[in-house]
Backbone as XML, in Angstrom:
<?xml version="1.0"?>
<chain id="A" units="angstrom">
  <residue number="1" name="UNK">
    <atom name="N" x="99.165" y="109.151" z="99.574"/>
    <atom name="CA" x="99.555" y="110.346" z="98.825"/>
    <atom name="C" x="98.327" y="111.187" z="98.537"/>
  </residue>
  <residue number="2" name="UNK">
    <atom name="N" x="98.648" y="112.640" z="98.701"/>
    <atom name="CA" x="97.553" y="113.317" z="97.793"/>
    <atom name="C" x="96.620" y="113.088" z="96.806"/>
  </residue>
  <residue number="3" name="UNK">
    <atom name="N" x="95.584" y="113.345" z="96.509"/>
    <atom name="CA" x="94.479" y="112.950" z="95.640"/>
    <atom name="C" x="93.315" y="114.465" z="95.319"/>
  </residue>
  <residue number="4" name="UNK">
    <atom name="N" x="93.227" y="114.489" z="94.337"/>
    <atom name="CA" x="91.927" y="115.474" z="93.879"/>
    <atom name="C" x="90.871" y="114.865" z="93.632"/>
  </residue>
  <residue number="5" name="UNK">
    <atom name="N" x="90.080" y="115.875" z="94.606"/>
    <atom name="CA" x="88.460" y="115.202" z="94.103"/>
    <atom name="C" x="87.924" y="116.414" z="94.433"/>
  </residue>
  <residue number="6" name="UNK">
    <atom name="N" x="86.616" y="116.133" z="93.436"/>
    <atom name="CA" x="85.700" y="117.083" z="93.791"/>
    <atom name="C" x="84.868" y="116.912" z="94.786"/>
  </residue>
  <residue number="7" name="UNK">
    <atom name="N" x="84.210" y="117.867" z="95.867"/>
    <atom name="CA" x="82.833" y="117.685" z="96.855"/>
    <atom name="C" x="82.141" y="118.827" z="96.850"/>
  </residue>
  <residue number="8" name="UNK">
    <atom name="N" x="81.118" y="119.062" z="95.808"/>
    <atom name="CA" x="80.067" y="119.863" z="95.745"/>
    <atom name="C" x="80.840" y="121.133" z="94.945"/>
  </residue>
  <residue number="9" name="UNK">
    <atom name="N" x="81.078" y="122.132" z="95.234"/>
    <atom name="CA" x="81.445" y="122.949" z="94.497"/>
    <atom name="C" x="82.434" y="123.214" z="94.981"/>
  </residue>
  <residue number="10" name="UNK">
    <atom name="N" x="83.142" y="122.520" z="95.179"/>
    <atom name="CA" x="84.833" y="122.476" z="95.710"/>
    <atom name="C" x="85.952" y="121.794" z="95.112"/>
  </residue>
  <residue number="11" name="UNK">
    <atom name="N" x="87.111" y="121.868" z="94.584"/>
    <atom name="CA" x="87.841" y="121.142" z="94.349"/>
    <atom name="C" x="88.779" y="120.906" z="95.479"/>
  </residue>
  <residue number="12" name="UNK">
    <atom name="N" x="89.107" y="119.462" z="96.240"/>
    <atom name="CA" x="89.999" y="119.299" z="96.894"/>
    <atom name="C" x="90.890" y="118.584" z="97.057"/>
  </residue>
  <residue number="13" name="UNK">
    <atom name="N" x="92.508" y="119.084" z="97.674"/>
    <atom name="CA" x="93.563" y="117.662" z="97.522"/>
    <atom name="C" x="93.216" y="117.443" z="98.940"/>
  </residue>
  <residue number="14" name="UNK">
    <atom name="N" x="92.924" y="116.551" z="99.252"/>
    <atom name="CA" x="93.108" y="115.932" z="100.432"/>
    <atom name="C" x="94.609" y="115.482" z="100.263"/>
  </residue>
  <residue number="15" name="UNK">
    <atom name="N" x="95.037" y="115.162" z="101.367"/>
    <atom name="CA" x="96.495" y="115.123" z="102.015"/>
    <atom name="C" x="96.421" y="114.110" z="102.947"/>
  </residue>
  <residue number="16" name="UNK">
    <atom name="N" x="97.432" y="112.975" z="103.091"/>
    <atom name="CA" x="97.283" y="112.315" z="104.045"/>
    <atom name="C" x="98.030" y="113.044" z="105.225"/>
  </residue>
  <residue number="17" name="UNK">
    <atom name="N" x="98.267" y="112.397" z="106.146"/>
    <atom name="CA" x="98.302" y="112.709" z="107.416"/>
    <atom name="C" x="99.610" y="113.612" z="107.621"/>
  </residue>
  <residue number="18" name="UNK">
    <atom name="N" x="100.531" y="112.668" z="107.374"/>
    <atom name="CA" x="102.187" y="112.443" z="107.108"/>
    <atom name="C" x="102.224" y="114.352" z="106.195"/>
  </residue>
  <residue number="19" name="UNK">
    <atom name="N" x="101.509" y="114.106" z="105.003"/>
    <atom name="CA" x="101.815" y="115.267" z="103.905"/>
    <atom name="C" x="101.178" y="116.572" z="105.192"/>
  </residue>
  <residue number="20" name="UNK">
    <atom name="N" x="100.186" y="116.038" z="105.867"/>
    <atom name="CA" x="100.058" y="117.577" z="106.494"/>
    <atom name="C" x="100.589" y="118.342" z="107.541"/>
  </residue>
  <residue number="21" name="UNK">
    <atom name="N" x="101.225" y="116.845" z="108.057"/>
    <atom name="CA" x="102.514" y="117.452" z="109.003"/>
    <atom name="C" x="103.589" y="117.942" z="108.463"/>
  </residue>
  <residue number="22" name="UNK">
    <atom name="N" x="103.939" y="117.786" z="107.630"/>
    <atom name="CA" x="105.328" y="117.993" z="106.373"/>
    <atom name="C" x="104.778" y="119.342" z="105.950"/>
  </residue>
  <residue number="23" name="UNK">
    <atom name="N" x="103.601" y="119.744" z="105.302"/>
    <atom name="CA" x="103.291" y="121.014" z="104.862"/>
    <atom name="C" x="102.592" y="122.003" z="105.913"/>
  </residue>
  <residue number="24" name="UNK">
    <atom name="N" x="102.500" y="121.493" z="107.281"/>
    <atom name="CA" x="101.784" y="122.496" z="108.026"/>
    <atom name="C" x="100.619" y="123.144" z="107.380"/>
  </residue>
  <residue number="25" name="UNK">
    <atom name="N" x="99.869" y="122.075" z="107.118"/>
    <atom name="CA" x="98.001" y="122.876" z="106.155"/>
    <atom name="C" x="97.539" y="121.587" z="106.139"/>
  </residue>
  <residue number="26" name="UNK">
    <atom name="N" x="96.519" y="121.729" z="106.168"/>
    <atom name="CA" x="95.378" y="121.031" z="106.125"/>
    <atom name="C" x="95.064" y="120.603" z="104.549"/>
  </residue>
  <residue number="27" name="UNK">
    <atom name="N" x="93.872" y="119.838" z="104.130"/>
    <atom name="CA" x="93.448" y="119.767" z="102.965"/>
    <atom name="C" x="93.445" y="120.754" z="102.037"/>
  </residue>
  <residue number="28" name="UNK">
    <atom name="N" x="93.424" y="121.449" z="101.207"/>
    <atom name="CA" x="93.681" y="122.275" z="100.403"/>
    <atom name="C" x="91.880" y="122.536" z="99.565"/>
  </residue>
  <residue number="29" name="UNK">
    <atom name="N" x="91.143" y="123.475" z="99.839"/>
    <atom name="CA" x="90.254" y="123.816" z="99.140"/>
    <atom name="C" x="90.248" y="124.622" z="98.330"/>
  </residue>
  <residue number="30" name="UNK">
    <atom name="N" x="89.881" y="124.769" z="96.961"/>
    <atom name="CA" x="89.184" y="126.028" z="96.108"/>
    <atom name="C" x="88.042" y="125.878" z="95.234"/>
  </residue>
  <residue number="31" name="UNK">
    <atom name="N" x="87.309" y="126.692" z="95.706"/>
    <atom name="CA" x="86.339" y="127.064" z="94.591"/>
    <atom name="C" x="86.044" y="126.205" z="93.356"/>
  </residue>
  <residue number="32" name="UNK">
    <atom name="N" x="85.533" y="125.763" z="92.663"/>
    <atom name="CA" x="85.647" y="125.029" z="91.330"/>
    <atom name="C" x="85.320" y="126.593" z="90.382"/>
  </residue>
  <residue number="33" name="UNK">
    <atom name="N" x="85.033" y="127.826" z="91.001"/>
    <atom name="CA" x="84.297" y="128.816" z="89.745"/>
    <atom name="C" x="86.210" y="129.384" z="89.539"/>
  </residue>
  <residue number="34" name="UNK">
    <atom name="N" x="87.057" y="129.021" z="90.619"/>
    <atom name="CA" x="88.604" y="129.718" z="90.675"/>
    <atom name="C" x="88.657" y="129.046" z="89.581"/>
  </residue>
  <residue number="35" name="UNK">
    <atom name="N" x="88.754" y="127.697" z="89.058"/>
    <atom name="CA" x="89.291" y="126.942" z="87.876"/>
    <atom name="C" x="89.467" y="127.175" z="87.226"/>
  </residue>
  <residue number="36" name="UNK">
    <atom name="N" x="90.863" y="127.398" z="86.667"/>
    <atom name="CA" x="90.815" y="128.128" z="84.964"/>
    <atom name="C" x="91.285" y="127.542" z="84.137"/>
  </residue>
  <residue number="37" name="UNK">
    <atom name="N" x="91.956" y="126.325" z="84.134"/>
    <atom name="CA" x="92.720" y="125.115" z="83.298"/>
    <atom name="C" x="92.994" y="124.181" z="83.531"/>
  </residue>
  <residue number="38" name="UNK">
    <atom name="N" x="92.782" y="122.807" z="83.548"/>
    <atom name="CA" x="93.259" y="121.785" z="83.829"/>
    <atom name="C" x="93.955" y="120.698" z="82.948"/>
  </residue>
  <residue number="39" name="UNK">
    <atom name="N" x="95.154" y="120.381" z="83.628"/>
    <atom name="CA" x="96.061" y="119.583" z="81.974"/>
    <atom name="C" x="96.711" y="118.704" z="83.351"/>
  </residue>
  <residue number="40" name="UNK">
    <atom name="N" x="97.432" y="117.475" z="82.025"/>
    <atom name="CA" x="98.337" y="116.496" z="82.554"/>
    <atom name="C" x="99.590" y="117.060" z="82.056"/>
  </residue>
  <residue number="41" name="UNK">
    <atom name="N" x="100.348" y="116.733" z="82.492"/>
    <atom name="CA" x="102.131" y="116.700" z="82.457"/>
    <atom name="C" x="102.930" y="115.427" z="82.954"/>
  </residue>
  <residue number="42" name="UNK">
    <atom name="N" x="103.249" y="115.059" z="81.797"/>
    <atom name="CA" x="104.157" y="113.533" z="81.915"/>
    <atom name="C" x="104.870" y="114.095" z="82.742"/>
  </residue>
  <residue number="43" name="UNK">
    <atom name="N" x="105.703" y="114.915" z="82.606"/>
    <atom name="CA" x="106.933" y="115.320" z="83.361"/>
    <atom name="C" x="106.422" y="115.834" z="84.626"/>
  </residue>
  <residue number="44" name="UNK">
    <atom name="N" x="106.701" y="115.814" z="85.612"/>
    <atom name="CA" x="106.505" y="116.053" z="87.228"/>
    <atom name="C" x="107.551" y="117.472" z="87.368"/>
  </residue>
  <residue number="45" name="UNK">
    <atom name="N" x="108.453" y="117.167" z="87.117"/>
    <atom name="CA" x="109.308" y="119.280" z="86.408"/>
    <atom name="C" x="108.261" y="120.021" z="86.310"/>
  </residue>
  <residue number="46" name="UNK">
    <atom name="N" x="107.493" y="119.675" z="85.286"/>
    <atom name="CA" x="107.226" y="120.796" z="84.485"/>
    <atom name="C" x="105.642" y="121.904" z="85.015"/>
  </residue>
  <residue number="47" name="UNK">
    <atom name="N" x="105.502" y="121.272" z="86.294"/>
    <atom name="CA" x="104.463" y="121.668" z="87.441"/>
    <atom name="C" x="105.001" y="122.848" z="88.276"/>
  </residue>
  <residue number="48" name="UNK">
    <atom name="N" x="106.566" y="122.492" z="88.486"/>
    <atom name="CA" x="107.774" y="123.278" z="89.291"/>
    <atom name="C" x="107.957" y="124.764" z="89.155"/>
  </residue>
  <residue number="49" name="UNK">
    <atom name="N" x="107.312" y="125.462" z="89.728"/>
    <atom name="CA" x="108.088" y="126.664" z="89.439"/>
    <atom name="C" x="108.187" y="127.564" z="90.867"/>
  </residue>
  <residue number="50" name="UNK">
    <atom name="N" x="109.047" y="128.666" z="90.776"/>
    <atom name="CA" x="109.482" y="129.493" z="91.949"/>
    <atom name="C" x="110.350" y="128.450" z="93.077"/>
  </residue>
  <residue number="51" name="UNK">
    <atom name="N" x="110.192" y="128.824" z="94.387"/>
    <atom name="CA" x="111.547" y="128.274" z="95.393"/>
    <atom name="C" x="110.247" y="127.776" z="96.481"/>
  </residue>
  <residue number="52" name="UNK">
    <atom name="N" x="110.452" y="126.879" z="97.319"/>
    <atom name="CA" x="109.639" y="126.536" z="98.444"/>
    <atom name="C" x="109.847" y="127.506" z="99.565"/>
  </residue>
  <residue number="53" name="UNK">
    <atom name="N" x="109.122" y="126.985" z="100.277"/>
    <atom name="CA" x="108.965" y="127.873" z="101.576"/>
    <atom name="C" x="109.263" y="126.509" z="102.690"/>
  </residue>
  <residue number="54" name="UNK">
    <atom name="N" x="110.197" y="127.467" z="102.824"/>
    <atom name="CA" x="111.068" y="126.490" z="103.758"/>
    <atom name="C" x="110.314" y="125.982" z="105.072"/>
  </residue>
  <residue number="55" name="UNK">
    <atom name="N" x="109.630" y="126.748" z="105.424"/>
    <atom name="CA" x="108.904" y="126.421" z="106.752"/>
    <atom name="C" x="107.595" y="125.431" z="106.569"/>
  </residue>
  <residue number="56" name="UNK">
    <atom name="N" x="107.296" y="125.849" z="105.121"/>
    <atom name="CA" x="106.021" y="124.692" z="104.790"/>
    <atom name="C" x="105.681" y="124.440" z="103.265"/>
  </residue>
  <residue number="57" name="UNK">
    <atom name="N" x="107.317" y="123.185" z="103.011"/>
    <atom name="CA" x="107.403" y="123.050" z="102.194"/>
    <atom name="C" x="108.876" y="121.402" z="102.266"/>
  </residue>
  <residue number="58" name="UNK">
    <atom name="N" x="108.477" y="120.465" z="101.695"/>
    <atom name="CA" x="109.780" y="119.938" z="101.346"/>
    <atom name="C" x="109.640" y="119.062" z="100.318"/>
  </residue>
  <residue number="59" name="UNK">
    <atom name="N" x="111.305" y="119.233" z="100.104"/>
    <atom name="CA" x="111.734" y="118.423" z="98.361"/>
    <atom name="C" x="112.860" y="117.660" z="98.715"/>
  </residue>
  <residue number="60" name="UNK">
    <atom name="N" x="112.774" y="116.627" z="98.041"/>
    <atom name="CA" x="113.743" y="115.677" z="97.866"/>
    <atom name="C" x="114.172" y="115.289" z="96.760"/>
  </residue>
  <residue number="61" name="UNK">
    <atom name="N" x="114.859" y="115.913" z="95.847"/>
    <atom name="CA" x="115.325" y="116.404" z="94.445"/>
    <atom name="C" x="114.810" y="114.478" z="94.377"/>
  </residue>
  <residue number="62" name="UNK">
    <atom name="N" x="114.727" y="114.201" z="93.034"/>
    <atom name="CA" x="114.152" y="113.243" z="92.136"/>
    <atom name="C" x="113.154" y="112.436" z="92.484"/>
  </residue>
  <residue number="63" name="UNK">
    <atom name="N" x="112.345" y="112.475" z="94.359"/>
    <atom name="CA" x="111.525" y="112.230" z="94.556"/>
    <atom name="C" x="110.362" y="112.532" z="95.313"/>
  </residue>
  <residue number="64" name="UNK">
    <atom name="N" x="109.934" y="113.812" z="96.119"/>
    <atom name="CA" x="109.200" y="114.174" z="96.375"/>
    <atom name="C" x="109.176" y="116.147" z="96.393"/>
  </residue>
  <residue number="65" name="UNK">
    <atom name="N" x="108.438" y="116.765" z="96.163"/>
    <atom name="CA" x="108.180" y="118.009" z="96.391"/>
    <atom name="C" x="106.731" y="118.157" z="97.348"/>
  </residue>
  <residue number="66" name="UNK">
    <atom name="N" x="106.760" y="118.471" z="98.482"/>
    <atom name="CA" x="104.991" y="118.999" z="99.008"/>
    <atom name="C" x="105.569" y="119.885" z="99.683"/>
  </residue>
  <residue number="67" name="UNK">
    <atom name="N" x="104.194" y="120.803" z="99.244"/>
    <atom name="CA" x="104.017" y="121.889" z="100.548"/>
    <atom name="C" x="103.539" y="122.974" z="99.280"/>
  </residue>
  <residue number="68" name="UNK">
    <atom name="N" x="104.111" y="124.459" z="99.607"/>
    <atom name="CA" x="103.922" y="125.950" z="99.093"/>
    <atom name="C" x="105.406" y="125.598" z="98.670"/>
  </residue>
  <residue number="69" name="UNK">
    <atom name="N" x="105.212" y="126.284" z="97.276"/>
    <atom name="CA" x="106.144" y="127.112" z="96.245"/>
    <atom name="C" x="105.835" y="128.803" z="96.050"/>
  </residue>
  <residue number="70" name="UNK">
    <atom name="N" x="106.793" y="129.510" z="96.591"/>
    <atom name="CA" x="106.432" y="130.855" z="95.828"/>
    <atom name="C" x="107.308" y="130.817" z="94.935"/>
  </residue>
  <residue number="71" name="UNK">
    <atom name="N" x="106.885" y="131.930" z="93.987"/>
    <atom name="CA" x="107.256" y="132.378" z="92.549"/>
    <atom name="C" x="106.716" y="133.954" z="92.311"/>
  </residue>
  <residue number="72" name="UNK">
    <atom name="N" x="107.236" y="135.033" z="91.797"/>
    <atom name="CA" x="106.842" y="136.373" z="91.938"/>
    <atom name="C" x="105.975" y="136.475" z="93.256"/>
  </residue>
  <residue number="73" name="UNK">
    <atom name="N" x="104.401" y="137.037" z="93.105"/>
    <atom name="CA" x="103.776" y="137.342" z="94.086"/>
    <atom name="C" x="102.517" y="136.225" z="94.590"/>
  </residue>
  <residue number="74" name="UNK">
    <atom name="N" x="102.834" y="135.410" z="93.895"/>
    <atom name="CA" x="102.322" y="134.033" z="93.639"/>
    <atom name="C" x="102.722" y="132.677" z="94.330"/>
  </residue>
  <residue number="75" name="UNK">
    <atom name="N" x="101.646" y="131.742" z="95.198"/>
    <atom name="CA" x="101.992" y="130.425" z="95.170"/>
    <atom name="C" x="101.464" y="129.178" z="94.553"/>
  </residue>
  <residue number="76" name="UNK">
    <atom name="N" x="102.523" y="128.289" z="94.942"/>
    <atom name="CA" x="101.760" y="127.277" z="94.482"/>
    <atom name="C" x="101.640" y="126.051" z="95.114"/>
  </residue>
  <residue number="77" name="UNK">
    <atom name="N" x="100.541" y="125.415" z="95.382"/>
    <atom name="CA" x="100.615" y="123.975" z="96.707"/>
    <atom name="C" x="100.890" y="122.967" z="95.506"/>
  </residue>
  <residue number="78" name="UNK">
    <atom name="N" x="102.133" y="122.009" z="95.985"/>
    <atom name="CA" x="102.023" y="120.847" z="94.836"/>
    <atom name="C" x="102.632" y="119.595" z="95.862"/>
  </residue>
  <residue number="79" name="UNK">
    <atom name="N" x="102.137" y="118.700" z="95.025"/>
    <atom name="CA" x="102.379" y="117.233" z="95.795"/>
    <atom name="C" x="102.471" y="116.183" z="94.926"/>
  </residue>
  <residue number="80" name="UNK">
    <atom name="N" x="103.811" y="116.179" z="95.073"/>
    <atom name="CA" x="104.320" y="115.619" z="93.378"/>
    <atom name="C" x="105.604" y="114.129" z="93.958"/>
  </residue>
  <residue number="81" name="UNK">
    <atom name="N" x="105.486" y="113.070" z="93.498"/>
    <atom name="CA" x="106.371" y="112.545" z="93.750"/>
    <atom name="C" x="106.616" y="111.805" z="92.597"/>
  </residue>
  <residue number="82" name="UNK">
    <atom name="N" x="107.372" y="110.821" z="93.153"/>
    <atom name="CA" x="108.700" y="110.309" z="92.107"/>
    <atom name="C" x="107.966" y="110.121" z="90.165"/>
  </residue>
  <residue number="83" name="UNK">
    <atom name="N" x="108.896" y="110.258" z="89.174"/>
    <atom name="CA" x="107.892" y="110.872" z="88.152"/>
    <atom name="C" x="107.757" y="109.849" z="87.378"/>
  </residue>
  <residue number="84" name="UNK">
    <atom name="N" x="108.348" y="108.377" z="88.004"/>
    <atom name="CA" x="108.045" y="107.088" z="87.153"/>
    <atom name="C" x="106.691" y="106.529" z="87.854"/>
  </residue>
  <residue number="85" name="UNK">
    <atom name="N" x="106.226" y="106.995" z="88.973"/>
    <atom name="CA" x="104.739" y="106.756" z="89.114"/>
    <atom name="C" x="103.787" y="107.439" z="88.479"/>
  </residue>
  <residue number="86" name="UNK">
    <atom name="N" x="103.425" y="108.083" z="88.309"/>
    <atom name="CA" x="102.072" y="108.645" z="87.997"/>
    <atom name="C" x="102.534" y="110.175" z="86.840"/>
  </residue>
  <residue number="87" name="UNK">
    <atom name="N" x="101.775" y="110.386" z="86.272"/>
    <atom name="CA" x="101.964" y="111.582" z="85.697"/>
    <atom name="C" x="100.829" y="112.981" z="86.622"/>
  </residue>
  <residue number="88" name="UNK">
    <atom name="N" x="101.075" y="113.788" z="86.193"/>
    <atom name="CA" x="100.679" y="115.092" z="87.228"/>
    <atom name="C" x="99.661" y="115.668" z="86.654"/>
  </residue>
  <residue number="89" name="UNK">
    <atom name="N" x="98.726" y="116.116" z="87.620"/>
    <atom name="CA" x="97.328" y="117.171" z="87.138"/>
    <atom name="C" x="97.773" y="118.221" z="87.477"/>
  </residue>
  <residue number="90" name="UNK">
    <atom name="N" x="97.807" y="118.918" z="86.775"/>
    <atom name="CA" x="98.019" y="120.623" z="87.138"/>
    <atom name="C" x="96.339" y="121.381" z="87.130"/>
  </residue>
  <residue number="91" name="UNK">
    <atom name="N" x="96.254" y="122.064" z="88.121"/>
    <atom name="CA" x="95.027" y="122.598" z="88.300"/>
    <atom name="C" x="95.480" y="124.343" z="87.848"/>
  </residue>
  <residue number="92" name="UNK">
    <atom name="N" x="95.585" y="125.130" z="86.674"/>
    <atom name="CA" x="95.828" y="126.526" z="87.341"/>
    <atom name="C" x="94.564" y="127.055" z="87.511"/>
  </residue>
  <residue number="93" name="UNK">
    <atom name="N" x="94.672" y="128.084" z="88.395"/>
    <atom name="CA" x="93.539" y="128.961" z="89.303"/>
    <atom name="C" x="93.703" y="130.096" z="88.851"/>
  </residue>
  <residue number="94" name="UNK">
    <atom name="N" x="92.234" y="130.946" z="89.016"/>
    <atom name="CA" x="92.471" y="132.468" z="88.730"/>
    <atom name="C" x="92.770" y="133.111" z="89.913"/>
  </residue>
  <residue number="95" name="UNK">
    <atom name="N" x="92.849" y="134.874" z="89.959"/>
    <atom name="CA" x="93.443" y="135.352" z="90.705"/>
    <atom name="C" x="93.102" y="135.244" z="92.315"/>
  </residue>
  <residue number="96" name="UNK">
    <atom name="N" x="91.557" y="135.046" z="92.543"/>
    <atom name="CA" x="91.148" y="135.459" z="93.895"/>
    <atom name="C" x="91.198" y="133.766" z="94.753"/>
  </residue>
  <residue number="97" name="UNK">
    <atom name="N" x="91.889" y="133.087" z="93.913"/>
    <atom name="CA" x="91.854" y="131.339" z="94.792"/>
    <atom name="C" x="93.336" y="131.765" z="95.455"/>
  </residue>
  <residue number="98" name="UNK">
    <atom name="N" x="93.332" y="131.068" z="96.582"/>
    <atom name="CA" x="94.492" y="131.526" z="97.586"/>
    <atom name="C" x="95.806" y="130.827" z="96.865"/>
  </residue>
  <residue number="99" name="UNK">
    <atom name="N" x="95.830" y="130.350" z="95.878"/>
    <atom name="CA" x="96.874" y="129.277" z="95.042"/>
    <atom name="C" x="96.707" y="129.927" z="93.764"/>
  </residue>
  <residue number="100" name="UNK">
    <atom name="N" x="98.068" y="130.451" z="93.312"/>
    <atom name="CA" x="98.060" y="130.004" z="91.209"/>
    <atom name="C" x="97.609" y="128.847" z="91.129"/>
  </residue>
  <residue number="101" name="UNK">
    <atom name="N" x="98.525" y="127.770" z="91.418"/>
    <atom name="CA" x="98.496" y="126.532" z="90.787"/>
    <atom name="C" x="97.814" y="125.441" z="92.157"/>
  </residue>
  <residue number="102" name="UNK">
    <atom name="N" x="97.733" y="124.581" z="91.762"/>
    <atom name="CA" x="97.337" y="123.016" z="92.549"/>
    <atom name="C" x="97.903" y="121.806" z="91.654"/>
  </residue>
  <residue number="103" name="UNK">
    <atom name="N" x="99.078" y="121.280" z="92.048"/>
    <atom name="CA" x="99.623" y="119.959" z="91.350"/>
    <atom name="C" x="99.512" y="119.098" z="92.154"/>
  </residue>
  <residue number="104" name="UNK">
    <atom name="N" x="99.232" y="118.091" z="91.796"/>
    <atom name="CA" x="99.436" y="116.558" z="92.478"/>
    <atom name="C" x="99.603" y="115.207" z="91.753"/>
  </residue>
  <residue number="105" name="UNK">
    <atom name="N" x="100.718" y="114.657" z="91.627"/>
    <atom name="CA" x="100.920" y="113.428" z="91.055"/>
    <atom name="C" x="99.599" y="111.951" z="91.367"/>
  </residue>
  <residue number="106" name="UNK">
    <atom name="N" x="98.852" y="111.610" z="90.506"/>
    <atom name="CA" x="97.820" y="111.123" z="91.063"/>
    <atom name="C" x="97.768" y="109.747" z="89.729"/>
  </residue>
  <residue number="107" name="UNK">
    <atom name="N" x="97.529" y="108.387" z="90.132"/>
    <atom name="CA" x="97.985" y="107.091" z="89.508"/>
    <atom name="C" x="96.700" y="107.896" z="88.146"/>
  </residue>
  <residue number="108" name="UNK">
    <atom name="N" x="95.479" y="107.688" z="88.610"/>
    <atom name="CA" x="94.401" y="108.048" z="87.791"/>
    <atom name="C" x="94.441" y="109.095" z="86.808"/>
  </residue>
  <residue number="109" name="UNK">
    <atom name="N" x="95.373" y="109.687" z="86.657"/>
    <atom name="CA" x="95.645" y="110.919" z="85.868"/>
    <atom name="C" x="94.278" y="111.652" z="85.065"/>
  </residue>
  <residue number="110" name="UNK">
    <atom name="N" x="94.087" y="111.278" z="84.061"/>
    <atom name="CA" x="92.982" y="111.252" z="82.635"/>
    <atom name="C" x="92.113" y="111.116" z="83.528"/>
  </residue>
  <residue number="111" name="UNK">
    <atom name="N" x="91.360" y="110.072" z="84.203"/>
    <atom name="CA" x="89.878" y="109.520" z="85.411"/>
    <atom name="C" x="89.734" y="111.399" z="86.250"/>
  </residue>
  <residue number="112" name="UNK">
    <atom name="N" x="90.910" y="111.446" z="86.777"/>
    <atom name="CA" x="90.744" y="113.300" z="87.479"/>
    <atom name="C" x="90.385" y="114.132" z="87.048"/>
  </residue>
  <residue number="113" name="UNK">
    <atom name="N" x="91.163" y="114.283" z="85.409"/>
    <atom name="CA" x="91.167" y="115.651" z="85.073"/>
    <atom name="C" x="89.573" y="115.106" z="84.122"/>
  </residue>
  <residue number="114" name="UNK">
    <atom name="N" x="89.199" y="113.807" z="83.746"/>
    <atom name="CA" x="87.870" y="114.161" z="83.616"/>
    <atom name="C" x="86.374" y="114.416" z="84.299"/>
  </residue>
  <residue number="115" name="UNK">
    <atom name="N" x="87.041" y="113.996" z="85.955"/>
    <atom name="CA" x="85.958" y="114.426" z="87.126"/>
    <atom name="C" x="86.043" y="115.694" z="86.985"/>
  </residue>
  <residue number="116" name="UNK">
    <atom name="N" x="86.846" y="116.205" z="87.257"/>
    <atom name="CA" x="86.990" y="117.837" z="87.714"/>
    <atom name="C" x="86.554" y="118.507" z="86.170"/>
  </residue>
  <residue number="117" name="UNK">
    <atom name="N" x="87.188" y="118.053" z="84.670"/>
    <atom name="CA" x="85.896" y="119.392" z="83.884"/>
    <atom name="C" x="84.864" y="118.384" z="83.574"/>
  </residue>
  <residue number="118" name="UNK">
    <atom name="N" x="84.302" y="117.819" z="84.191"/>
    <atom name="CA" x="82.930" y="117.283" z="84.308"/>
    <atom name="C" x="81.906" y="118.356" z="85.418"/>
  </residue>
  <residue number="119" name="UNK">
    <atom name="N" x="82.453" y="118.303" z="86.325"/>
    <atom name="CA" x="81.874" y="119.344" z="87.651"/>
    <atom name="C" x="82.422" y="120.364" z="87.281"/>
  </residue>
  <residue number="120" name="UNK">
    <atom name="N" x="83.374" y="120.542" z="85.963"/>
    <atom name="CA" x="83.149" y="122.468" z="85.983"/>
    <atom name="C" x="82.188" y="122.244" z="85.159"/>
  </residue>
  <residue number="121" name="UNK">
    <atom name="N" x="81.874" y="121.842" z="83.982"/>
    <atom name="CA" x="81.215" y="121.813" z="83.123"/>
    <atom name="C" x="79.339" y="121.903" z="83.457"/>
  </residue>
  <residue number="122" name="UNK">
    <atom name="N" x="79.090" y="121.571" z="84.682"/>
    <atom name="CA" x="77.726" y="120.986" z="85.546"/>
    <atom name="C" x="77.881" y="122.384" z="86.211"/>
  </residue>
  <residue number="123" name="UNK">
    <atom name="N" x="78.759" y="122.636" z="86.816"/>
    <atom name="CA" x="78.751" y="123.798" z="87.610"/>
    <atom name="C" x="77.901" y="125.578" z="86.724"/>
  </residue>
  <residue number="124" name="UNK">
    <atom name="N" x="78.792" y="125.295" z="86.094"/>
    <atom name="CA" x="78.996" y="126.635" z="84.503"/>
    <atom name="C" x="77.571" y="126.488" z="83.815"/>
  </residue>
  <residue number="125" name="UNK">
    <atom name="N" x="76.585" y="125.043" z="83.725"/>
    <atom name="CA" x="75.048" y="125.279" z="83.239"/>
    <atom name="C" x="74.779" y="125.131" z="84.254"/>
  </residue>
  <residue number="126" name="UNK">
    <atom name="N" x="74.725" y="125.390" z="85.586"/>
    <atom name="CA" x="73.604" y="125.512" z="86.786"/>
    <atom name="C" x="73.565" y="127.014" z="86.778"/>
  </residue>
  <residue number="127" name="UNK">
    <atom name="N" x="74.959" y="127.609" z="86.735"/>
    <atom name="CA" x="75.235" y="129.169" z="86.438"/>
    <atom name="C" x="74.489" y="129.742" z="85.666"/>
  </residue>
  <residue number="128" name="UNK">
    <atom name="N" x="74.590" y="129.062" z="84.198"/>
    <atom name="CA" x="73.776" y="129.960" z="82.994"/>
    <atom name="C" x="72.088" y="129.793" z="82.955"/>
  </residue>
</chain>
């Protein structure tokens, strides 16, 4: 399954093999300076928003969602499965990252979202 990690000034889900044939894309990169919030969500819903894209995108109502979600003029890549495994990192992004959002259901939950504002946090005093 999907996983977030950081590599250098990148945040990335890598995707296994299977997820990138299913979503037609590759690993998913952005920026770590795009980062604009990072939270958990027990609920795997509550990551959900707008309709998939049918061509590179699939859901299996109560156990998997991957691929692109649009919503207004907006997407979102998420890789979310069944919601008695893992709880979800929501990554939201600012405007110029090719994604609003980045979700991925990941066992480590808390261990992620404290890599990633660890390397924003390192990133933001190399900046100042």
């Amino acid at each position: 399954m999907a996983r977030l990690m950081v590599d250098g000034d990148e945040l990335v889900m890598g995707l296994a093999w299977w997820e990138k044939l299913i979503a037609r894309h590759g690993d998913v990169r952005v920026p770590l300076a795009a980062v604009e919030q990072v939270s958990i969500q027990p609920d795997w819903w509550r990551a959900l928003r707008g309709i998939r894209v049918r061509t590179r995108a699939l859901a299996i109502p109560g156990a998997l969602c991957l691929g692109v979600w649009r919503h207004g003029e907006s997407q979102d890549f998420l890789a979310l499965r069944r919601p008695r495994r893992s709880p979800t990192v929501v990554v939201d992004l600012r405007t110029a990252a090719p994604y609003a959002r980045v979700a991925v259901s990941c066992p480590p939950g808390s261990q992620t979202v404290s890599a990633i504002t660890s390397a924003l946090h390192r990133q933001r005093r190399a900046e100042a």
